[in-house]
N, C-alpha and C positions, 0 to 999 in steps of 0.2 A: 436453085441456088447451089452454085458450087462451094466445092470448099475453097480456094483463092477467095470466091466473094465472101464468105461467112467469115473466113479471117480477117480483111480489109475492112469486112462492118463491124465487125468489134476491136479491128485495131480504130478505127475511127471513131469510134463509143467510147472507148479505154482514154482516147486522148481529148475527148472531152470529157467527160467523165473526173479522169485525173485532179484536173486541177478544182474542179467543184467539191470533190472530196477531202483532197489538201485542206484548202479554207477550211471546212467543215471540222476537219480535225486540229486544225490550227486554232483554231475559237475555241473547240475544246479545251485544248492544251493552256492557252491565254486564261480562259475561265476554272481552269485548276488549279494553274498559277497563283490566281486571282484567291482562291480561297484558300489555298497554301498559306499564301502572307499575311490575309484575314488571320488565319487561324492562330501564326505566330506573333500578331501584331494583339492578341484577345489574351493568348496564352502569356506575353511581358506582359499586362496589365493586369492579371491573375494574381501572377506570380509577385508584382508590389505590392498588391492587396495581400497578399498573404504574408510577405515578410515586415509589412506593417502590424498584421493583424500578431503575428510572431512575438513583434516588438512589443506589443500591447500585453503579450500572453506572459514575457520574460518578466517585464515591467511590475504585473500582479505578481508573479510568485519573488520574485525582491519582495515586493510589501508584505509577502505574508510568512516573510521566512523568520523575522523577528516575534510575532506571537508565537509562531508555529515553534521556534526554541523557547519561547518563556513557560509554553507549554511543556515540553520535555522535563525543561530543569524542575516542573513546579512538578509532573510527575512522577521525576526520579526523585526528587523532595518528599512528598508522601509516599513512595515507596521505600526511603529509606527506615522517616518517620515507624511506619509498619514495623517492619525489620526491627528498628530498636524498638516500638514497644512488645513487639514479641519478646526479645531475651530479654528484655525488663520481668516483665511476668514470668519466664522460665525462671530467673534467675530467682526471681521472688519466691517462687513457689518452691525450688530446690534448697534455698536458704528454711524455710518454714517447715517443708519435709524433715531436715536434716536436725533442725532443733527443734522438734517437736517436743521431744520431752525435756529437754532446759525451758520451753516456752509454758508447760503444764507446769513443771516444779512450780518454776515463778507465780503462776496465777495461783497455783494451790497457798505457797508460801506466802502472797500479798492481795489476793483477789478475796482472799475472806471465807475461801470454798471450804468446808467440807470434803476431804478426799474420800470418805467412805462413800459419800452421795455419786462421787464421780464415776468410781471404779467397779468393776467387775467383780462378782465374789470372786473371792480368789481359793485356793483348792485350798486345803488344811494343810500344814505343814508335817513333811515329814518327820519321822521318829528321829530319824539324822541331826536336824536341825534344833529339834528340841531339846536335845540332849548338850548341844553348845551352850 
């Protein structure tokens, strides 16, 4: 076999050949097409599904955004509750610090007490004072 002939037989293979392969690629290309469009025709049907499912999702949190506030107010409610009864009792106890001894006078004065029974010995007096 010469070379003219080896060329002639694969140019004659190539032109058959040719158009067998086209098709072949042609169907390919139709069949990817084909799932191309599948893909975007799955992919809009998703995508309603989902801005449905969206709608569905906005829908709950509307409903729950009114307890979810009654909730805040009721806990900034008890927190502020908190808050005043804390200075309640500070203020109580700084009032009761502060008059402690008007609040002893009184009970000595009206409570019937004994002030001897209450108090601390107290130190003897100095020579200073006895002498006033």
């Amino acid at each position: 076999m010469t070379t003219d002939q080896f060329i002639e037989f694969f140019s004659e293979l190539c032109s058959k050949l040719l158009p067998i392969i086209g098709v072949i690629v042609l169907i390919y290309v139709i069949l990817l097409l084909r799932k191309i469009i599948q893909f975007f025709v799955s992919m809009q049907k998703t995508m309603i599904t989902v801005d449905s499912t969206v709608s569905v999702v906005e829908e709950q949190i509307r409903k729950l955004d009114a307890p979810l506030n009654t909730v805040t107010e009721f806990s900034q409610t008890l927190d502020n509750l908190h808050e005043m009864s804390q200075n309640a009792v500070k203020s109580a106890l700084l009032a009761l610090i502060s008059n402690l001894n008007v609040i002893r006078d009184w009970l000595l004065n009206h409570g019937g007490v004994d002030e001897s029974e209450n108090t601390v010995a107290e130190p003897a007096p100095a020579a200073e004072e006895s002498q006033d």
